[in-house]
C-alpha positions in Angstrom: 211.9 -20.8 53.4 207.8 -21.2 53.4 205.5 -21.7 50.7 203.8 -18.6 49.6 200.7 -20.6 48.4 198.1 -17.8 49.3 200.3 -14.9 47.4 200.4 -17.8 44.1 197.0 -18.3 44.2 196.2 -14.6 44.6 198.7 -13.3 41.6 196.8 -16.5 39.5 193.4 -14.9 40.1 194.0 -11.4 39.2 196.4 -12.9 35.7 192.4 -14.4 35.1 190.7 -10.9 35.8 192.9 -9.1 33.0 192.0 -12.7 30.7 188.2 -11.8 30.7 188.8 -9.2 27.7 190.3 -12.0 25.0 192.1 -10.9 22.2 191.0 -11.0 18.3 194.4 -13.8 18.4 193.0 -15.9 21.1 189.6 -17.6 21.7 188.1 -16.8 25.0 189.2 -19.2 28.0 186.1 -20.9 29.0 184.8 -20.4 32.5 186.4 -21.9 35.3 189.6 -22.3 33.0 193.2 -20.4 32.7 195.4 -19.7 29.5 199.1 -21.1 30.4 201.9 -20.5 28.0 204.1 -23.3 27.9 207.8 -23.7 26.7 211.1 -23.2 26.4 211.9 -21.0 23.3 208.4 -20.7 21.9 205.5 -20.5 23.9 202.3 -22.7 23.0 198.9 -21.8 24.9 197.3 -24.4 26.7 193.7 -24.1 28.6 193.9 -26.1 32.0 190.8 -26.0 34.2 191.5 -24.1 37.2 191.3 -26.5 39.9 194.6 -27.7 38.9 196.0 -24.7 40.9 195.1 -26.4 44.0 197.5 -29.6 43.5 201.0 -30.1 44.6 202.5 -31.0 41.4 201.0 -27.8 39.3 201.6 -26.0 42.6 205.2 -27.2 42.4 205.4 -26.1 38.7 204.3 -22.7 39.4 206.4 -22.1 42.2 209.6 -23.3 39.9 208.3 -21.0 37.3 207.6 -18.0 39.4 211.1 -18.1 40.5 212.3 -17.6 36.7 209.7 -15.4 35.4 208.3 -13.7 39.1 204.5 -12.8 38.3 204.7 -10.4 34.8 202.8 -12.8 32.2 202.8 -9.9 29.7 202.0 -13.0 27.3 198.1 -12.6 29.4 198.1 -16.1 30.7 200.4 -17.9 33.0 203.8 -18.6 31.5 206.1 -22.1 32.5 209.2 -22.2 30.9 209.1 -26.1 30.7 209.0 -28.5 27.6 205.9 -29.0 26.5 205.9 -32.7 26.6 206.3 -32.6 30.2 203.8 -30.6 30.7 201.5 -32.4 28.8 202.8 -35.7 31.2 202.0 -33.5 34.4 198.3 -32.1 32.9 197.8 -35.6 31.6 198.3 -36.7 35.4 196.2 -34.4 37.1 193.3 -35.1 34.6 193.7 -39.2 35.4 194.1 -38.4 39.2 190.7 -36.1 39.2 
């Protein structure tokens, strides 16, 4: 079993090409950005910048959560069915480790 990081990163990109119309809900994702929905039970949008896609732990995330969810987002952004507050321990990682 490989890593299909090129066919993640790919289904990430076009997720951002349907985000560059934003809804009248939800503020526009600022350049170089992506909407994620994160949760369990009830999803709470979070902006991350872009270049988190590129490191092993968000990598790692998304893998877990494309096997759950596959690529259909119909929530427009990324969806990780994790608790939030480890989510916010992993972001708040990346952002130190930048």
């Amino acid at each position: 079993m490989g890593i299909r990081l090129p066919s993640m990163i790919l289904n990430a990109k076009q997720i951002l090409k349907k985000q560059s119309t934003p809804s009248r809900n939800q503020p526009e994702v600022p350049k170089g950005h992506i909407a994620v929905y994160v949760g369990e039970l009830q999803m709470k949008r979070f902006v991350v910048p872009i270049s988190y896609l590129n490191h092993p732990l968000f990598l790692d995330l998304l893998h877990r959560a494309e096997e759950e969810f596959g690529f259909n987002h119909p929530m427009g952004g990324l969806t990780i069915p994790c608790k939030e507050d480890a989510f916010i321990d992993l972001t708040s990682r990346l952002c130190y480790a930048s």
